[in-house]
Backbone bond lengths (Angstrom), bond angles and torsions (degrees), N, CA, C in turn:
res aa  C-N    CA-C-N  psi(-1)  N-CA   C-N-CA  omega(-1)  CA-C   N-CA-C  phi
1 X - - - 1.447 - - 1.528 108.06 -
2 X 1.251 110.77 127.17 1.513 127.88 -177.56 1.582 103.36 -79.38
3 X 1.181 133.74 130.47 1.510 147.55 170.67 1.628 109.53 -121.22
4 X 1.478 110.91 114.78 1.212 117.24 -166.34 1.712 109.05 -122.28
5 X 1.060 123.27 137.92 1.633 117.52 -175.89 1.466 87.44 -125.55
6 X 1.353 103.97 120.62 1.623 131.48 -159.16 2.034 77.39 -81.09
7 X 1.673 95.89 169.31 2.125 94.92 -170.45 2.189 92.99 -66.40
8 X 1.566 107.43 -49.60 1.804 93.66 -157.43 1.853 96.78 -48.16
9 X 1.249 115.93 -53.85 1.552 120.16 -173.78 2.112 113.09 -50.30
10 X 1.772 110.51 -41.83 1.008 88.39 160.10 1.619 141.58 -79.58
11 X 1.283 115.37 -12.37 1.260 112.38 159.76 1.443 123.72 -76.97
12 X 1.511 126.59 -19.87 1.302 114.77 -148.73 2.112 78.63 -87.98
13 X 1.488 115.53 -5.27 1.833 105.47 -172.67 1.447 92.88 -89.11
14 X 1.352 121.70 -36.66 1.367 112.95 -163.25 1.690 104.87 -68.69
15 X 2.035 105.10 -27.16 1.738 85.54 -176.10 1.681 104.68 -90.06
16 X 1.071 104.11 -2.05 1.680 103.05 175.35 1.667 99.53 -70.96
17 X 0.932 111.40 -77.69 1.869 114.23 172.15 1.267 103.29 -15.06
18 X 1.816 115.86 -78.12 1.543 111.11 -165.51 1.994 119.72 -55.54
19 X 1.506 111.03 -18.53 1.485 103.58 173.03 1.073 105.36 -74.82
20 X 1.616 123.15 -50.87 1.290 105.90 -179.48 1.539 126.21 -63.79
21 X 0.971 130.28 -23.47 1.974 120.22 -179.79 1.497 75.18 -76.72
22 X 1.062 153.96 -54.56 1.603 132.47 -164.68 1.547 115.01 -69.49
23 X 0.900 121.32 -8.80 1.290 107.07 157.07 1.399 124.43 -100.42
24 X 1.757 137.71 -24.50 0.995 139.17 136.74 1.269 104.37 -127.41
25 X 1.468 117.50 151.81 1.559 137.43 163.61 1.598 108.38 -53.06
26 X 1.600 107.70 128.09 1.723 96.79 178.66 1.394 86.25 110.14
27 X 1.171 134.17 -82.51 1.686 149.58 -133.94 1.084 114.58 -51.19
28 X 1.821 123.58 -39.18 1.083 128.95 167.41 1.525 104.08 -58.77
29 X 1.391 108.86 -74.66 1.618 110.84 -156.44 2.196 98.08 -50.20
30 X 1.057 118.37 10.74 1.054 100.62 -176.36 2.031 109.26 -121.92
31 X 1.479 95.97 -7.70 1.200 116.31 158.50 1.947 97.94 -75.09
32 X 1.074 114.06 -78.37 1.511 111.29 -179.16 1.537 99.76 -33.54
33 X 1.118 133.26 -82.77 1.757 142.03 -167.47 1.948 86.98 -25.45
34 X 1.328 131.57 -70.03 1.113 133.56 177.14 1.359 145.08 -24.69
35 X 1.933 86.79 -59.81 1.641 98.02 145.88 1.406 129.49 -72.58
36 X 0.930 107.63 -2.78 1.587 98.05 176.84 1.610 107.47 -97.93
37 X 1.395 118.04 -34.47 1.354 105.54 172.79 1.947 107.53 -51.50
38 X 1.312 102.17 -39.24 1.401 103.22 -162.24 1.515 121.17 -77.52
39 X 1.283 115.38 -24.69 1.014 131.98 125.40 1.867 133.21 -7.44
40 X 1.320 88.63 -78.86 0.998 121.68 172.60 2.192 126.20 -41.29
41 X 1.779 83.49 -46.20 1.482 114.18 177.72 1.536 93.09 -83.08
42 X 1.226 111.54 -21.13 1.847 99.43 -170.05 1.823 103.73 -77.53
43 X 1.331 115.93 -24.29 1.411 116.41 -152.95 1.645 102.58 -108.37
44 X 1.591 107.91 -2.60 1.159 127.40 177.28 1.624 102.56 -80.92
45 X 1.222 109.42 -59.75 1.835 123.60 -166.25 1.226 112.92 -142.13
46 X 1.703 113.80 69.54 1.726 118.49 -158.63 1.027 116.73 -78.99
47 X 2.020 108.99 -6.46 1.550 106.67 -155.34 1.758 92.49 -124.72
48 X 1.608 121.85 27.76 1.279 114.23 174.02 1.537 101.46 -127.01
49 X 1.222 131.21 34.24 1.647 125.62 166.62 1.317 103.51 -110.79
50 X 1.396 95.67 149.21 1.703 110.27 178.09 1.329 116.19 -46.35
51 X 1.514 98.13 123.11 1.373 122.69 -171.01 1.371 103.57 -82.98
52 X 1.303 122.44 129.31 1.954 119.79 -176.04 1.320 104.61 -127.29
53 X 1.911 118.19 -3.32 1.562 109.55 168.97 1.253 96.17 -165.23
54 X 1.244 109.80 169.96 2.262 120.96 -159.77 2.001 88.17 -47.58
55 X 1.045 143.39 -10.15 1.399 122.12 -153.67 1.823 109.99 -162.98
56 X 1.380 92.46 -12.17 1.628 105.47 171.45 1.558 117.75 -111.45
57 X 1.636 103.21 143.61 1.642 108.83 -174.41 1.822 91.23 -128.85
58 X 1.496 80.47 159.42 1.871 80.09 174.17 1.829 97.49 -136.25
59 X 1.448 111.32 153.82 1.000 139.05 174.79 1.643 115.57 -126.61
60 X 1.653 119.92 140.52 0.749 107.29 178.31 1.932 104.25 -118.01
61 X 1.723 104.33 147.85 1.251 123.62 -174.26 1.871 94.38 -69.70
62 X 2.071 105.97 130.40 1.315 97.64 160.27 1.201 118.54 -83.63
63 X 1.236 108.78 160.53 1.839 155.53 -177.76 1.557 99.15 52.86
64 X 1.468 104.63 18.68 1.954 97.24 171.57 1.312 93.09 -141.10
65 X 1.581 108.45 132.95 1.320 152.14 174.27 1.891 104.05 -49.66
66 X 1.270 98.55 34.65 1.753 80.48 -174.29 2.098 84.17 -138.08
67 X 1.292 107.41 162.92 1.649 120.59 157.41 1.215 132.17 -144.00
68 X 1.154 124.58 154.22 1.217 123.61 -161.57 1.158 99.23 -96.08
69 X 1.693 132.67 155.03 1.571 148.46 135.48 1.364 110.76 -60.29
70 X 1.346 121.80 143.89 1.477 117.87 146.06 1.543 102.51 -155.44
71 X 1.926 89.50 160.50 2.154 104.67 176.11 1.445 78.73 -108.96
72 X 1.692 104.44 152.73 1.571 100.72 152.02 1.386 88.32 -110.15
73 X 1.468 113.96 176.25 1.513 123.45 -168.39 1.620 91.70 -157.85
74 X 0.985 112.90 90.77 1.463 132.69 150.66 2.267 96.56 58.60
75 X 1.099 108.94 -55.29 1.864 108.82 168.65 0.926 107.78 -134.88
76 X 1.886 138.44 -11.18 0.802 149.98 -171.88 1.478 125.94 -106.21
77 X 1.705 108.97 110.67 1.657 98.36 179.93 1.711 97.82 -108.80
78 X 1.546 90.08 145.78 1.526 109.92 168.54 1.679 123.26 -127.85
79 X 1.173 89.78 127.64 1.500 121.63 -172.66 1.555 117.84 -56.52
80 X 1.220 135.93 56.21 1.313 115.04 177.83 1.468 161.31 -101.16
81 X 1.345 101.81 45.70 1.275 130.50 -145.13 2.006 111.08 179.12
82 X 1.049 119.91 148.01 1.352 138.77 158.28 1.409 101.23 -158.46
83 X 1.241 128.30 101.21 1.069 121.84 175.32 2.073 104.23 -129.02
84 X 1.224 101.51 160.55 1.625 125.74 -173.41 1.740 90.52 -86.69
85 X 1.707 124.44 120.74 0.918 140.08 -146.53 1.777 85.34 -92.15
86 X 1.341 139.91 -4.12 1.314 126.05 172.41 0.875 111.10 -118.06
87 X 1.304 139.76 52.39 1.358 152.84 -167.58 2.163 81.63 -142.71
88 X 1.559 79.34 154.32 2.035 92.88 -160.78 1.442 83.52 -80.43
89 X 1.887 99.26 133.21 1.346 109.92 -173.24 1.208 111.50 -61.92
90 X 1.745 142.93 -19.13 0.776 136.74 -167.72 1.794 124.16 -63.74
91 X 1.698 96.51 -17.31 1.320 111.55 157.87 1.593 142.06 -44.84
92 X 1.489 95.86 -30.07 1.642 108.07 -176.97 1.481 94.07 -135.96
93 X 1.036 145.56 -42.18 1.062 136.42 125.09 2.070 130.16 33.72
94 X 2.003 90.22 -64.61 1.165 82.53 -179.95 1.761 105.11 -95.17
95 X 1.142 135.91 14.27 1.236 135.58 165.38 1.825 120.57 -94.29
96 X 1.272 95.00 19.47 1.602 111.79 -167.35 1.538 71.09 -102.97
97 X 1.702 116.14 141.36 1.488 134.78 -176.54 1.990 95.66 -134.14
């Protein structure tokens, strides 16, 4: 199974990462360690998370305030979204299909 992080989803992890090592050292790479478990759970059972549009599910990252979007597509899941869950849903929202 192919796992793809579309470009807005790969930047929006890389600037999540960089706040966190800026606020403590470690913090990011342990935000990353997080997403990847979750990740991980996505490619396990892609087609049982809350569905929020005809083709998008969301998952949320533990002990960090952020969740991911994803489509699965037949072997293929795509990533479209990492977004910080208090930020106005309308943000990720409009990438829900």
């Amino acid at each position: 199974m192919k796992i793809t992080l579309i470009p807005p989803a790969d930047k929006e992890l890389h600037e999540a990462i960089d706040y966190y090592n800026d606020q403590l050292a470690g913090l990011g790479d342990q935000f990353f360690n997080s997403f990847l478990d979750t990740v991980g759970y996505i490619s396990q059972t892609p087609e049982v998370w809350k569905k929020i549009g005809p083709n998008t599910r969301r998952i949320n990252i533990k002990r960090f305030p952020y969740l991911i979007l994803h489509v699965f597509d037949n072997q293929d899941i795509f990533i479209t979204c990492i977004a910080h869950q208090h930020r106005n849903p309308t943000f990720y929202l409009e990438r829900a299909d």
